[in-house]
N, C-alpha and C positions, 0 to 999 in steps of 0.2 A: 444461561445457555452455554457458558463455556467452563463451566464448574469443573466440568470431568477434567481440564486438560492444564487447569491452572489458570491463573491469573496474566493473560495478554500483556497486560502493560508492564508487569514485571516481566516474562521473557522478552521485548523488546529493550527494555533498558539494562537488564540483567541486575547484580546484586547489589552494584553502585549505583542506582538509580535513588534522587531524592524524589520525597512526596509531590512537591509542585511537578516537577517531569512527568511523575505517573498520572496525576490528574487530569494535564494535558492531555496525554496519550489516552486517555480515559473519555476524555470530551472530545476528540479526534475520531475515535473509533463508536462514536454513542456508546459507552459501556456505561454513558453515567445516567443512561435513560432507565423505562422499565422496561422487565426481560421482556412484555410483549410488545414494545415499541421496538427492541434490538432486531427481534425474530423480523416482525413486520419491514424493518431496512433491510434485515436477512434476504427476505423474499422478493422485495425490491429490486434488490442488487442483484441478485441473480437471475432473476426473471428476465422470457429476452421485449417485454415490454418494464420501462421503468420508467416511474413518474417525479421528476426531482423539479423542487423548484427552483427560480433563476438566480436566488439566493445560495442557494445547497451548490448548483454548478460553479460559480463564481468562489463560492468559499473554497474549493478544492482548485482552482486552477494552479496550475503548477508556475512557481517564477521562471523556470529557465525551462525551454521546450532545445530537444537535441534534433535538430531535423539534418536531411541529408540531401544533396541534390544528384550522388550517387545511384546505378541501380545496386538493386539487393543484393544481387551475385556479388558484382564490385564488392561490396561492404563485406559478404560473408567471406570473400578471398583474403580481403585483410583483415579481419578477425583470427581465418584459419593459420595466417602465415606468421601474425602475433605470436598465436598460442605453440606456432613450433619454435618459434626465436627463443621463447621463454621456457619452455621446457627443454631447450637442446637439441631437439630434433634436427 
């Protein structure tokens, strides 16, 4: 499926990546499935109905979650006032 564009796991790790890293990232992303199981999570994943089981949810949950008790405006003001500081503005 992703022939045309190259090899995923090598543009994630770029040229220093060893074989166990790619693997991973390989079994991370099912590349290490067949192309019509990949396709099939393809359409999963995108579809706005998706059927994951509570094993699939749980294997992805993130260790550190960024929450905010700010509203959004708030957050994007300090964002935008960041990005002038650092750029000099």
């Amino acid at each position: 499926m992703f022939q045309g564009f190259g090899d995923p796991a090598r543009m994630i790790v770029g040229q220093t990546g060893d074989k166990k890293t790619m693997d991973n990232i390989r079994k991370d992303l099912y590349l290490d499935q067949p192309k019509w199981k990949q396709f099939m999570l393809y359409l999963n994943d995108v579809s706005p109905l998706c059927f994951h089981t509570q094993a699939d949810i749980d294997k992805k949950k993130l260790n550190a979650v960024i929450t905010s008790t700010q509203p959004v405006v708030d957050e994007l003001k300090d964002l935008l006032r960041d990005r002038r500081e650092l750029l000099g503005e």
